[in-house]
C-alpha positions in Angstrom: 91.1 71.0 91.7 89.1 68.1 92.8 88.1 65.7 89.8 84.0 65.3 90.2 83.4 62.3 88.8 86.0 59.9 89.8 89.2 58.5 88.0 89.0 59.3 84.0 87.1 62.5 85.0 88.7 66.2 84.2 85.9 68.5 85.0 87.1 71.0 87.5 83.3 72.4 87.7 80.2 70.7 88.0 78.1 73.5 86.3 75.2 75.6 87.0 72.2 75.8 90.1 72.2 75.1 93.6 73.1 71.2 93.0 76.2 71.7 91.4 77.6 74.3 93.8 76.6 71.8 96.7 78.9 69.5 94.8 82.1 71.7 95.2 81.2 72.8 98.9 80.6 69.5 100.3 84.1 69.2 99.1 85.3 72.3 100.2 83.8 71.8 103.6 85.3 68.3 103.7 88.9 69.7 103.6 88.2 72.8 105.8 86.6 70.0 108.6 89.7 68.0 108.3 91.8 71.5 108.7 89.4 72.3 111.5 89.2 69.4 113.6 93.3 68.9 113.2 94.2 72.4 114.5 91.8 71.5 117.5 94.3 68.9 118.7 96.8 69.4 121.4 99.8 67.4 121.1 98.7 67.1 125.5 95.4 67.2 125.4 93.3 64.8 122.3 89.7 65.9 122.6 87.1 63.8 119.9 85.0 66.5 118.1 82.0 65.0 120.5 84.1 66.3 123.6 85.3 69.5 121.9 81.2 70.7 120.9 80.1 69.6 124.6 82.8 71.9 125.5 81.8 74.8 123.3 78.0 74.1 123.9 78.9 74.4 127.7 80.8 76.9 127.5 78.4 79.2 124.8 75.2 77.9 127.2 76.3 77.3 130.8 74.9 75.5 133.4 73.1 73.4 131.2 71.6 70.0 133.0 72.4 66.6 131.0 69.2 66.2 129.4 69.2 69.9 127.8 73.0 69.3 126.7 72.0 66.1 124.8 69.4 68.0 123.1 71.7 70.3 121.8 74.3 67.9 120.9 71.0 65.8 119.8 72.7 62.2 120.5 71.3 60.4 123.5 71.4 61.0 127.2 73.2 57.8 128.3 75.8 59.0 125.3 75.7 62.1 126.5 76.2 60.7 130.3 79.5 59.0 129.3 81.2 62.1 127.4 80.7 64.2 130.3 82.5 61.4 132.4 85.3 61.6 130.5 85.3 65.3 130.8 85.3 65.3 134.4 87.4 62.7 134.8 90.2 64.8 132.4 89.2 67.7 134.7 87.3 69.6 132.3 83.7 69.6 133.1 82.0 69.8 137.3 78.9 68.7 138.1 77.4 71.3 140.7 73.9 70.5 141.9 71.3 73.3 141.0 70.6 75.4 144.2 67.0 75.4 144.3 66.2 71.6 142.6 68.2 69.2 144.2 67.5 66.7 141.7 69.2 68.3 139.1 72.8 69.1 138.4 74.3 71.6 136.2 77.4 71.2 134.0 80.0 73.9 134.5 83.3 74.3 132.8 86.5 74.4 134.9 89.2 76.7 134.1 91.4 74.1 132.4 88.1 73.6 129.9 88.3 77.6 129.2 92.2 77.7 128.8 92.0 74.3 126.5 88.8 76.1 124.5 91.0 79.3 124.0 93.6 77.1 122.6 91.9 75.5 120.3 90.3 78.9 119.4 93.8 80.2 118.7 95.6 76.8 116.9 92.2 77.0 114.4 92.8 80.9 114.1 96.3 80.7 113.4 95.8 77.4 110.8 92.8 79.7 108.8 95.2 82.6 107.9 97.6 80.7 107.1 95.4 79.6 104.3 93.5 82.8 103.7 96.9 84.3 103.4 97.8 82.3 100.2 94.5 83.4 98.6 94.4 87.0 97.2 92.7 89.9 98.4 89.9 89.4 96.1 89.3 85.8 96.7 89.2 86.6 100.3 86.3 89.1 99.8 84.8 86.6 98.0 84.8 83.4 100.1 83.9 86.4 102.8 80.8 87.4 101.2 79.8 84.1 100.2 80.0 82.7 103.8 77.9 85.5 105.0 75.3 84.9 102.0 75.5 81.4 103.3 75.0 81.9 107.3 72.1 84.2 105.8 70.2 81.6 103.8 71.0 79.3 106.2 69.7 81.3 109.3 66.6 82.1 107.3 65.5 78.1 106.8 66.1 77.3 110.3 63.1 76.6 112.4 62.4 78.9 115.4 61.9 78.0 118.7 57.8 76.3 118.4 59.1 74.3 115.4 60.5 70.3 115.5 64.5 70.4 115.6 64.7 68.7 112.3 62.2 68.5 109.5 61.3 65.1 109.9 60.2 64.6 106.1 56.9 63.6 105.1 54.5 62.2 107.9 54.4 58.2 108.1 50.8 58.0 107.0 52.2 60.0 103.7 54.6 57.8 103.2 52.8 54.6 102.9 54.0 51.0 103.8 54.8 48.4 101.2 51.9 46.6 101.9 49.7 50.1 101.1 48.1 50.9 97.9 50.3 53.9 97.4 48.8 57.0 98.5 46.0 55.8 99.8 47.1 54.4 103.5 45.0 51.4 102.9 46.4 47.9 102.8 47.1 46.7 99.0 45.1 43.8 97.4 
């Protein structure tokens, strides 16, 4: 078990409510990310977790222009510009122009890109039951029911398709300056 609260500390559990479960899954999630991303790596082929969601974005949405693919990996276009010049220089990503706007081009995935994604599909497959083979049947129903419980909640508090892409917290004029009396939006005294 992971001690919470640094050296000297030998609670095991953080207690009680939506806080302290957050606790042990942001640790939990921190191991299973490290698992993840290492059983994405190819001894041939080292993809950065950047290439590797391009990839899977491509391949789950394709034909996608650059603009609408740095959207969804919501970093910038000129970031977003490089990493698919790396792809298709490592032969994984082609640029096709779109039939009827020749301004744009559409990102397509070769086939090495679809044999490299089913290989990492596989390698993180094969790593995950290794674990969920050491835990017992019950546990596995468990972490089973809890992820779907979780995808539910989580699914639930997403915005749909009219709403901002992130809750950008309260609105500027809410949050006042330091040189506002507080609340009011007015400059202090």
């Amino acid at each position: 078990m992971t001690r919470l609260g640094g050296p000297g500390d030998d609670r095991t559990s953080v207690g009680e409510g939506a806080e302290a479960a957050a606790l042990e899954v942001a640790d939990a999630v921190e191991s299973l990310t490290r698992v993840w991303s290492l059983a994405a790596q190819a001894p041939t082929l080292r993809l950065s977790l950047h290439q590797l969601r391009a990839l899977r974005t491509l391949e789950t949405a394709p034909g996608l222009n650059l603009t609408a693919l740095a959207e969804r990996l919501d970093i910038g276009l000129p970031t977003a510009s490089r990493l698919c010049d790396r792809l298709e220089a490592a032969g994984l990503l082609e640029r096709v122009l779109h039939p009827h706007k020749r301004r744009e081009v559409r990102l397509t995935l070769t086939t090495q890109a679809r044999r490299v994604l089913g290989d990492v599909a596989r390698r993180r497959a094969r790593t995950l039951a290794a674990v969920l083979r050491d835990m017992g049947p019950a546990d596995r129903a468990a972490l089973s029911q809890g992820l779907r419980a979780f995808l539910a909640a989580l699914h639930e508090g997403l915005p749909g398709p009219d709403a901002e892409r992130r809750d950008p917290g309260p609105a500027a004029s809410d949050r006042g300056r330091s040189d506002e009396v507080p609340g009011s939006g007015r400059p202090g005294m």
